[in-house]
N, C-alpha and C positions, 0 to 999 in steps of 0.2 A: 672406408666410408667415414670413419669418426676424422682422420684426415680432413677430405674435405668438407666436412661440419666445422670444425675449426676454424679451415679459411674462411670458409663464408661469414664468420662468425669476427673474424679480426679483419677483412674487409670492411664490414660492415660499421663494424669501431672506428674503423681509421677514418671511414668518409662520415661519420658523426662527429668524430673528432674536429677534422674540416671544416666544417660544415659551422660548427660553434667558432670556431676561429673568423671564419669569414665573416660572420654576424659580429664576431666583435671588433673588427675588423682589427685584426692585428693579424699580421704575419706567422704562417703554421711554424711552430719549431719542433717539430720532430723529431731531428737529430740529437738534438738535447733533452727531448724527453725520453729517448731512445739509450743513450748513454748515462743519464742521471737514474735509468732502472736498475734495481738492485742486481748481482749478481747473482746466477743461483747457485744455492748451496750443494753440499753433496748428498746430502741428502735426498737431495728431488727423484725423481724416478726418469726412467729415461721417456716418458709419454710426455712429463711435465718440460723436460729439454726439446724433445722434438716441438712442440708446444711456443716455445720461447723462438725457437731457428726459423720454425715456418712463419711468426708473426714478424720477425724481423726480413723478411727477405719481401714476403707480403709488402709488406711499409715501403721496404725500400724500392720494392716494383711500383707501386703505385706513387711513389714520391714525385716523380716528374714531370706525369701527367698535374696530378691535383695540383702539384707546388705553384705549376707554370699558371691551373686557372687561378689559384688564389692570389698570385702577383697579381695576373689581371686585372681581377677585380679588389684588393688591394690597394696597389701602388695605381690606381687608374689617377689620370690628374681630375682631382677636382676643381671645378671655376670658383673664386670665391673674389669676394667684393674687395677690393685691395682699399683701407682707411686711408679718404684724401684727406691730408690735410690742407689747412685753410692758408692759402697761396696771398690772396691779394688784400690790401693794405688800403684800406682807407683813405687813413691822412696823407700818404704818397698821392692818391690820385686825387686827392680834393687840393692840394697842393699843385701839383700838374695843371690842372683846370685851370684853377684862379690865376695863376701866371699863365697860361694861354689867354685868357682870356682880358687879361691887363695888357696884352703885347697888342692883340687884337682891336684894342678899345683905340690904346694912343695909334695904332697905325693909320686905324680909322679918322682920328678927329685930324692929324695932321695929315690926311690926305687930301682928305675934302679940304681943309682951309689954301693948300696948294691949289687945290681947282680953282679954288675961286678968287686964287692971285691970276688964273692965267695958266697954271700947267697942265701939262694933260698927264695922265695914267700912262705910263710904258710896256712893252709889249713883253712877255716872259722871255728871259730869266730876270731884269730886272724888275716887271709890275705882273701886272694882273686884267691889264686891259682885256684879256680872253674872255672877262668875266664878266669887270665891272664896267667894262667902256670907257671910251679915252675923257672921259667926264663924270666920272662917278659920285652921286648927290650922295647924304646921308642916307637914305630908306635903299636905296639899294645894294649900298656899300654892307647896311645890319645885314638885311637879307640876304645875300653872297654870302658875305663872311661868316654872319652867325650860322647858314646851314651847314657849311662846309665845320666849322668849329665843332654843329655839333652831331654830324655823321663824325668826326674824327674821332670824338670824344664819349662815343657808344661804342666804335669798333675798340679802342683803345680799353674800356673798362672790360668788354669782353673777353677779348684776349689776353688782358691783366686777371683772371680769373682761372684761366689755363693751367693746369698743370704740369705743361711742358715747359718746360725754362724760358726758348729761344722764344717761342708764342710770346711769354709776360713782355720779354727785350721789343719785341716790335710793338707790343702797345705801348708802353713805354715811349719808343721814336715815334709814333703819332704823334703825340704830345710836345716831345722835346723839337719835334722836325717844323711844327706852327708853332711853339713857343719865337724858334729861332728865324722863321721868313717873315714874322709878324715886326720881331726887333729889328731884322734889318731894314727891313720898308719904313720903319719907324726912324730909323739911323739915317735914312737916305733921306726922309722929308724935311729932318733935319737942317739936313747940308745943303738944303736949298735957297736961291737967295730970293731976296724978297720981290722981284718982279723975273719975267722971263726973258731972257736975252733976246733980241728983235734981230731979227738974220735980211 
C-alpha cells in the first residue's frame, strides 16, 4: 500500500514538475535533474532506496509520453513579425524620375516640331503612332506620354518598396526601359532632315 502511496505521490511531482517547465517554456530536463541528485548514502534504509528506484523508473515511464507533449508545446513554431528593413531609396527614385521625365520632355518637343515640318509619327518599334497618331500635336503627346510616365512611375515606386530583390530590379527597369525609348525617339528626331523627302 505505502508502495503505491509513493507512486502516486512522485507521479504527481513529475507532472508538476512538467507542468512549471511548460509555463516557463523551456524544455523539461529531467535527465539532468535525475543524475545531478545526490547519491544515497549508506546509511539510508532500504524503504528510503526502494523510494529512490520506484521514483526513478516512474520518471523514466512517464518521460516519453510528457517529454513528447512538452516538445510540442515547446518547440511549436511560433509566427513572429520578421524587422523589414527599409528597402527603397529616395534620391534613386527621384533621380530616376527627373531623368525619365527630361527624356520625355525633349522627345516630346522634337517630335511635334518634326510634325510640323511634315513628318508623321511611325509605327512601333520605331514610334508610337498606336498612340499618338501619325500627327501628334502637343496636348496629346502631354497626355499619352505624361499617363503612361506616370502609371510607370507609381508601379515603379511600388515595387522599389518590395522587399524581394528581383520586385526592386523591375521597378528599377520601368524607369531605366522609358528613360531609354524616350532617348532614342529623342536621337531619332535628331537625325531628321529638315523637310521630308517627296517620293
Amino acid at each position: 500500500m505505502k508502495f503505491f502511496v509513493s507512486l502516486a505521490l512522485v507521479l504527481a511531482t513529475s507532472l508538476t514538475v512538467f507542468g512549471q517547465q511548460i509555463a516557463k517554456n523551456s524544455p523539461p530536463d529531467l535527465l539532468a535533474r535525475e543524475t545531478s541528485a545526490p547519491a544515497p548514502s549508506q546509511g539510508q534504509s532500504y524503504a528510503a532506496q526502494s523510494f529512490q528506484t520506484s521514483k526513478f523508473f516512474s520518471v523514466a515511464a512517464a518521460e516519453p509520453s510528457s517529454a513528447g507533449a512538452a516538445e510540442a508545446l515547446v518547440y511549436a513554431p511560433v509566427p513572429r513579425l520578421s524587422e523589414q528593413k527599409p528597402v527603397f531609396h529616395k534620391k534613386l527614385f527621384i533621380s530616376e524620375l527627373a531623368v525619365y521625365t527630361a527624356a520625355n520632355i525633349v522627345d516630346g518637343i522634337t517630335t511635334v516640331r518634326g510634325v510640323r515640318r511634315g513628318f508623321t509619327e511611325s509605327a512601333w518599334p520605331k514610334g508610337s503612332s498606336e498612340l499618338l497618331g501619325a500627327r501628334p500635336g502637343i496636348a496629346r503627346y502631354t497626355a499619352t506620354m505624361g499617363a503612361l510616365e506616370l502609371g510607370a512611375a507609381f508601379v515603379s515606386y511600388r515595387l522599389q518598396h518590395s522587399q524581394n530583390r528581383y520586385l526592386r530590379l523591375v521597378g528599377h527597369s520601368f524607369m531605366v526601359e522609358g528613360t531609354v525609348d524616350h532617348t532614342i525617339g529623342f536621337a531619332s528626331n535628331l537625325r531628321l532632315p529638315s523637310q521630308p523627302r517627296l517620293q
